[in-house]
C-alpha positions in Angstrom: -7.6 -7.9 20.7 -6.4 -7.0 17.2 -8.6 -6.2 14.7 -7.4 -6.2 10.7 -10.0 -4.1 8.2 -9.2 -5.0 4.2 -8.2 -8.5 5.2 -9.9 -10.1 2.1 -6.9 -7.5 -0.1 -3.6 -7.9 -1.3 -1.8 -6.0 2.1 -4.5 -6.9 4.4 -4.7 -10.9 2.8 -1.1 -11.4 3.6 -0.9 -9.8 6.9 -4.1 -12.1 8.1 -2.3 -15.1 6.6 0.9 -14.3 9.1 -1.1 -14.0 11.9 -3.6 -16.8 11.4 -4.7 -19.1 13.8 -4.1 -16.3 17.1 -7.2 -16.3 19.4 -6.1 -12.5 19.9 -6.6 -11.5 16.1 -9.8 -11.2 14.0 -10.3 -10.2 10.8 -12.5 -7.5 9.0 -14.0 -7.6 5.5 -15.9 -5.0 3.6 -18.7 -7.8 2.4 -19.6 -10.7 5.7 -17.4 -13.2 5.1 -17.4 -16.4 7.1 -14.9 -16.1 10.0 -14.5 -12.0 10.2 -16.3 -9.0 11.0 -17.8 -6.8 8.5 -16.0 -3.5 8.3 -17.8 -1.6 5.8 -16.1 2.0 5.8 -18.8 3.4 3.6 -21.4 1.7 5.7 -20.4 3.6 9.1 -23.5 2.1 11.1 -21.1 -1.3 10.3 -18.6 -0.3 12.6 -19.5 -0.1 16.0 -20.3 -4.0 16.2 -17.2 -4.7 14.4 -14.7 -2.6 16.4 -16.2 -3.7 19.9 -13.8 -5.2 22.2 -10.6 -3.9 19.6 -7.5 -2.9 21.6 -5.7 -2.6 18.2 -6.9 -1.7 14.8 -4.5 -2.0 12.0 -6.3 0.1 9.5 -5.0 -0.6 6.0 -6.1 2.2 3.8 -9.1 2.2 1.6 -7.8 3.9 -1.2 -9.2 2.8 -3.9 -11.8 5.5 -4.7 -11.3 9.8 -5.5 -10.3 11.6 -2.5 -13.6 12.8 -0.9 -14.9 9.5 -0.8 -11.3 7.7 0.7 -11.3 10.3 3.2 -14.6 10.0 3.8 -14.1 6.3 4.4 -11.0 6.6 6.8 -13.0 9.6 9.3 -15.6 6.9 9.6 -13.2 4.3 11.1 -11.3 6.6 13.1 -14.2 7.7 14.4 -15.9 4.3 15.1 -12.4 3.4 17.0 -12.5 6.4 19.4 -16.0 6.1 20.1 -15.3 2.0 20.6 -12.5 2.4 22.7 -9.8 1.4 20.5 -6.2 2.2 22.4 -3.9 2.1 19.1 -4.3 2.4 15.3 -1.4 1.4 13.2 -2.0 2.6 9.9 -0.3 1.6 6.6 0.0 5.0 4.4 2.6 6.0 1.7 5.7 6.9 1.8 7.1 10.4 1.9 8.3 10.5 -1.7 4.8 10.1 -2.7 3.5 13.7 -2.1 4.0 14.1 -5.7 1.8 11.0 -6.5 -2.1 12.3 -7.0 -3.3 9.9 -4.4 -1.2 11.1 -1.3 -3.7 13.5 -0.1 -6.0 11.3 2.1 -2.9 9.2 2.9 -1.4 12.6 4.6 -4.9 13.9 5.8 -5.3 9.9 7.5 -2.2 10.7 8.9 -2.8 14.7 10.4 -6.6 13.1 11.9 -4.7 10.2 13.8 -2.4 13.0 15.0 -5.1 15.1 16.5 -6.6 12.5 18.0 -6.5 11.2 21.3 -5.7 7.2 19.9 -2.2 6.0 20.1 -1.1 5.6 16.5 1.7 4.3 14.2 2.5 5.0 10.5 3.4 2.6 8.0 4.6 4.8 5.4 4.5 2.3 2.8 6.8 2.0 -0.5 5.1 1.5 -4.1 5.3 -2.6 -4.4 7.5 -4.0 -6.6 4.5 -6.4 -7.9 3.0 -3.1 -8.7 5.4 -2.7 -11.5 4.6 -6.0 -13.4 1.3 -3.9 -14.5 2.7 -0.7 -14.7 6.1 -1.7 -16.9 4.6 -5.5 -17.9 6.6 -6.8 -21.5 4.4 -6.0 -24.3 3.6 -9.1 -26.7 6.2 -7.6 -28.8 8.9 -8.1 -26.2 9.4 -4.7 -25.0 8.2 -2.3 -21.8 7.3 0.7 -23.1 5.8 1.9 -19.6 7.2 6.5 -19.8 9.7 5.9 -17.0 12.0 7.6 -18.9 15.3 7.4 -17.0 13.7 7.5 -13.2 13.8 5.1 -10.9 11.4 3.6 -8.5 12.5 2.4 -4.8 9.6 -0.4 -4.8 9.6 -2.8 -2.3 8.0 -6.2 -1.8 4.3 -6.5 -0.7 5.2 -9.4 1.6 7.7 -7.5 3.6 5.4 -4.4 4.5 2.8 -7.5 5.9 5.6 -8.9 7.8 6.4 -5.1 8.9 3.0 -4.9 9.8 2.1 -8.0 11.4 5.0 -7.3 14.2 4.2 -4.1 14.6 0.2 -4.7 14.8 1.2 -7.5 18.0 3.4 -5.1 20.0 1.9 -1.7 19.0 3.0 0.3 22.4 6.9 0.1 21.2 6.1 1.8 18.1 4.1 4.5 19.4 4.2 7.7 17.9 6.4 6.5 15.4 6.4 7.0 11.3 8.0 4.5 9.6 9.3 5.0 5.7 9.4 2.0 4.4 10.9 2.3 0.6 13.0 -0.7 -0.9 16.9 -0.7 -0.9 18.1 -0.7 -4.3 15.8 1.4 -6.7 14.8 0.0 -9.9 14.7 1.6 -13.8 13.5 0.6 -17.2 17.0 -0.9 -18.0 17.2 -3.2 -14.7 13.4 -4.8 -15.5 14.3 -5.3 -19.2 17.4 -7.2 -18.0 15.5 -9.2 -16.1 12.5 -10.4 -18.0 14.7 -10.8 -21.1 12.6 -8.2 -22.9 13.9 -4.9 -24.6 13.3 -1.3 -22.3 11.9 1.2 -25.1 9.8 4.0 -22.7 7.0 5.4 -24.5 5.2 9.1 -23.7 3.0 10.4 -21.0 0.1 11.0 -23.7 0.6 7.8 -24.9 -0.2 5.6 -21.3 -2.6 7.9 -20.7 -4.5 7.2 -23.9 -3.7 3.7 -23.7 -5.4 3.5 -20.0 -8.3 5.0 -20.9 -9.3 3.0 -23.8 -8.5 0.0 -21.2 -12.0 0.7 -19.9 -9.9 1.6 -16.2 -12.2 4.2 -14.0 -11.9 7.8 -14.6 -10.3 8.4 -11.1 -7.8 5.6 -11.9 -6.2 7.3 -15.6 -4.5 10.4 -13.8 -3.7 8.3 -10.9 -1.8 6.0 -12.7 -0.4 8.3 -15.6 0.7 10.8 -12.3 2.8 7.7 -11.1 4.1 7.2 -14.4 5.3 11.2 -14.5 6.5 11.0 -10.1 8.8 7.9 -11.5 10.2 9.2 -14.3 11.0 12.5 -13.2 13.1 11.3 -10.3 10.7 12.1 -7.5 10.7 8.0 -6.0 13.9 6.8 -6.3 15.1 7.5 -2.6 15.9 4.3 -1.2 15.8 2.9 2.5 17.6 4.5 5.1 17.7 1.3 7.1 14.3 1.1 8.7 12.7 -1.5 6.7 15.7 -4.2 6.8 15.5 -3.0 10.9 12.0 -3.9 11.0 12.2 -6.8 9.0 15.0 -8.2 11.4 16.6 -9.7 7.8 17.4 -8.5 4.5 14.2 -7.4 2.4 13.1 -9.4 -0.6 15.3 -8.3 -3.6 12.4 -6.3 -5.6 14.0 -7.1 -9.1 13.1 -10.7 -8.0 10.0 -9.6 -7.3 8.9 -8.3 -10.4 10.2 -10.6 -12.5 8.8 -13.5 -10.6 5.2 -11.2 -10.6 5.4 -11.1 -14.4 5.8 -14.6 -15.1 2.4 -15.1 -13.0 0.8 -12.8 -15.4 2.2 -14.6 -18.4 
């Protein structure tokens, strides 16, 4: 049995969608929703019930929250699924280049506990989305992006693919064993390229300047340097690396272009 945690989020929505309808899947929410198990990670006492009878958990990360508490969070299902007898965790992190992003730490310590553990694991090193960008670098009413990318590039990739990713590698976990998977998009994407394709103009504004702006936005205090930090990681060049092949390999087909992506994201925001 396959167990998904986060399933009423973006990642966690879309990979339940794919595999909906399978009497060998069942979903997990953090409130009880009608149909899946609840899978509170800050109420640990929730787990047990919820993980019972789980060959695989696909563990998509709880990371919205400061480090202590996401850390926290992911000891308590790790623990729950060794104590319940889970066999293999597949667990969607983030990808390599994002050590310099301020919210890699309790991706990398999720990663080192699943290592010392005696679960069979896999890691979903996941690229930034490409839908992320239509809020970091949306057009202004003015008809400009001023998101501080400066010159850098991001390697973003499509949400949808990492759930397709995920959902085949969630139903035959055992061939991925052991594996790490960096799954960054193939072309990377600057200021100039999402300009071009929303029509707008690409004038980057300053650090100080987002970072102001975010915090008047009435965003939580954790979330300013988080986002400011990924600002700073793209423009200075740090997340531009694109795929080596292992995401168009575990796609089976050619990602979603993430240009596409974004622009199409934006218009939904319009």
């Amino acid at each position: 049995m396959l167990l998904i945690t986060g399933a009423s989020g973006g990642l966690g929505g879309l990979i339940a969608e794919r595999l909906a309808g399978r009497d060998d899947v069942l979903t997990g929410t953090r409130a009880a929703l009608p149909g899946a198990r609840r899978t509170d990670f800050d109420d640990p006492a929730s787990l047990p019930e919820a993980f019972a009878g789980v060959d695989t958990l696909l563990l998509v990360s709880a990371g919205y929250g400061e480090d202590d508490t996401v850390v926290a969070r992911h000891e308590a299902a790790v623990s729950a699924a060794e104590k319940a007898g889970v066999r293999h965790v597949v667990y969607t992190s983030l990808a390599a280049p994002g050590d310099h992003l301020p919210y890699a730490l309790a991706h990398r310590w999720t990663e080192r506990r699943l290592r010392a553990s005696a679960l069979s694991w896999t890691v979903l090193r996941n690229g930034l989305y490409a839908e992320l960008l239509a809020h970091l670098a949306a057009p202004g009413a003015d008809g400009r992006i001023t998101a501080p990318l400066g010159t850098g590039r991001l390697a973003a990739v499509a949400r949808e693919d990492l759930a397709d990713i995920a959902a085949r590698v969630a139903l035959d976990p055992a061939a991925h064993a052991g594996r790490t998977y960096e799954l960054v998009g193939e072309h990377a994407l600057g200021g100039a390229e999402l300009a071009a394709a929303t029509s707008t103009a690409y004038e980057p504004g300053t650090l100080a300047g987002a970072r102001a702006a975010l915090a008047a936005s009435g965003a939580e205090p954790f979330q300013v340097p988080m986002l400011v930090g990924t600002y700073s990681a793209i423009a200075h060049g740090f997340l531009g690396a694109t795929d080596t092949g292992e995401l168009r390999h575990l796609l089976g087909r050619a990602p979603k272009p993430a240009i596409e992506v974004y622009a199409a994201a934006v218009r939904e925001q319009e």
